[in-house]
N, C-alpha and C positions, 0 to 999 in steps of 0.2 A: 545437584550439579549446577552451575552456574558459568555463566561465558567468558572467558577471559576479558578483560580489559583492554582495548585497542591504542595504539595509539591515535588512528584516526578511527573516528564513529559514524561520518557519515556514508549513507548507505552506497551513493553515488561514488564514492570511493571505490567501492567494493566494482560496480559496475565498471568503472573505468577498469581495474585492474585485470576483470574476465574478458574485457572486448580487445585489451593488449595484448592479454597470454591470446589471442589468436593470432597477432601479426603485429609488428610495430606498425602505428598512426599518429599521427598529429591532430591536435585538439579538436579540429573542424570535422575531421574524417572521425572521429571518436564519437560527436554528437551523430552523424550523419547515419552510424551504424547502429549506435546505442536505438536509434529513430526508426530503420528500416526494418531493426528486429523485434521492434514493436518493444524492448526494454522502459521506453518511458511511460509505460502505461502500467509498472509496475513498480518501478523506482521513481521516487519524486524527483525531478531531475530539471535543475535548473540552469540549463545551457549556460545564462550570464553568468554563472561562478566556474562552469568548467575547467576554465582557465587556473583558476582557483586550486582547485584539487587537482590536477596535476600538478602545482608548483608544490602542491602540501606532500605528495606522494614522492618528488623525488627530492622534498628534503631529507624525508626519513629514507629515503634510498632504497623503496620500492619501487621508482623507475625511472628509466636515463636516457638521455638523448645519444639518439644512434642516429642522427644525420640529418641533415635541412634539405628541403626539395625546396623546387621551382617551378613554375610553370607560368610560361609568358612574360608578362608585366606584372603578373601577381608578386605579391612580397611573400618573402625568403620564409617559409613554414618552419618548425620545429619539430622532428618525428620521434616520438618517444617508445619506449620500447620495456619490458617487463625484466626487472634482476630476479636473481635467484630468491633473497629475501623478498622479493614483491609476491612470487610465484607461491612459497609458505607462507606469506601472510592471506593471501589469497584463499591457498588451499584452507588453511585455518580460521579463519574467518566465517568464511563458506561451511564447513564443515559443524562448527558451531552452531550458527545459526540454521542450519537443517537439524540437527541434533537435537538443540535445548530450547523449548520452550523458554518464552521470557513473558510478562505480561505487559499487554499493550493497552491502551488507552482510548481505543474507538470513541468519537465525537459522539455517537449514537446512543453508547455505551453510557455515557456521561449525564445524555438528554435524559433517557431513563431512570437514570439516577436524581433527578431531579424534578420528574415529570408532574407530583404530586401537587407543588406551584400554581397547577393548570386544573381548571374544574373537570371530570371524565367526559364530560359529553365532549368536550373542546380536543380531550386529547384522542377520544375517538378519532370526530373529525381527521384532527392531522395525520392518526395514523393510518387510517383509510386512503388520504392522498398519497403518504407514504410506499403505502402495498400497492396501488393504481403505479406508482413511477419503479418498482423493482419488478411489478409484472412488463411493464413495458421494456427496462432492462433485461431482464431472462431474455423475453422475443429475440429483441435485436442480438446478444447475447449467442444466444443458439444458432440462429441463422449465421451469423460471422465464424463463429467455433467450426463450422458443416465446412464454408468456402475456404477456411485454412486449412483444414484436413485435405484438401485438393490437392496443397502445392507445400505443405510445409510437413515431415514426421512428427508423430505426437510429442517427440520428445521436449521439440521448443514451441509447445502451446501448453506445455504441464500448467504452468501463470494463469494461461487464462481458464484453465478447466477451474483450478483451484478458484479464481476469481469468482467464475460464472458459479460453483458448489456455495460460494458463501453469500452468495444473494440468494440462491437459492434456500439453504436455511434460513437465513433472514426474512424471508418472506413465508416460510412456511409457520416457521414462529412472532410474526408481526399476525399473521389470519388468525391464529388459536388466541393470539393476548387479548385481540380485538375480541372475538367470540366472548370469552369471560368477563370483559367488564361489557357489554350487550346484554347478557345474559346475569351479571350481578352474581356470578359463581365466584370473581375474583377476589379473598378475604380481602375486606379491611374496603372496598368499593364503596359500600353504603355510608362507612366512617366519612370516608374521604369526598364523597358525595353532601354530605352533611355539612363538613365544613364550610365549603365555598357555597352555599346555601346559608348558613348561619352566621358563620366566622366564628364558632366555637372549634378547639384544637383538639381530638383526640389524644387522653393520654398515654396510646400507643404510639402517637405523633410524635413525640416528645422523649421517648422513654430511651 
């Protein structure tokens, strides 16, 4: 199964159209709320284009201006507001991407793919100060998750449980990788040890 094809694909899209299905906003109040529901620490969200994606949204006529406020001397705001089509592209969207897996690309993901580059002792190293800054994250991590549970239902901290669970594996399997190449349990270590020691290539390297 595979995701439909969007017209828009940015994920801030998506954001803007779920903080509208709550109430018509204007752009400012859009960032403001996306901000206070802690949304930007789940969506990469770059205020300066805001503006942006709401014009892209109500070209394809997922949403419409339903009236201009004022206030003071400020200038004449634009309040946009969710169509019916925004509401099902929304819903479907949404729906989707809870649904379907899709593969993603982690930077991390990448390092390790590449990691062999780097002689083991070196990439020990790093991955030790690695595991040192995601045990620091968990702490803070946990202690934050405890002080939301105070004042927010679980329902809009699900982001960060989910968050906080995948550092959490990540460090459980950053401590076992470390273990195995310490321990030279990890195949192909000693190979790979050898190299940047010699600069001859295994031809497992290669193959």
């Amino acid at each position: 199964m595979t995701r439909k094809r969007r017209k828009l694909s940015n994920p801030l899209a998506l954001a803007v159209m779920t903080t509208l299905w709550q109430k018509p906003m204007h752009p400012y109040e859009i960032a403001q709320t996306l901000r206070s529901q802690g949304k930007d620490t789940s969506t990469k969200t770059n205020y300066g284009s805001l503006y942006t994606v709401v014009q892209n949204l109500e070209k394809y006529g997922f949403v419409e201006v339903t009236g201009v406020e004022r206030q003071g001397n400020r200038p004449e705001r634009t309040v946009y507001g969710l169509t019916e089509a925004g509401r099902e592209e929304m819903a479907e969207w949404l729906s989707d991407l809870i649904a379907i897996p899709a593969k993603e690309y982690p930077i991390f993901e990448t390092a390790l793919s590449l990691m062999a580059a780097l002689p083991p002792d070196e990439v020990v190293r790093l991955l030790e100060t690695r595991l040192s800054s995601l045990e620091v994250q968990l702490a803070g991590g946990r202690g934050v998750l405890e002080k939301l549970y105070e004042t927010l239902p679980r329902l809009f901290l699900v982001e960060v449980e989910y968050q906080l669970h995948l550092v959490e594996a990540q460090a459980e399997w950053v401590g076992g990788f470390l273990e195995e190449i310490r321990k030279g349990s990890l195949p192909g270590v000693e190979d790979w040890r050898r190299f940047h020691e010699t600069g001859e290539l295994p031809t497992e390297f290669t193959s």
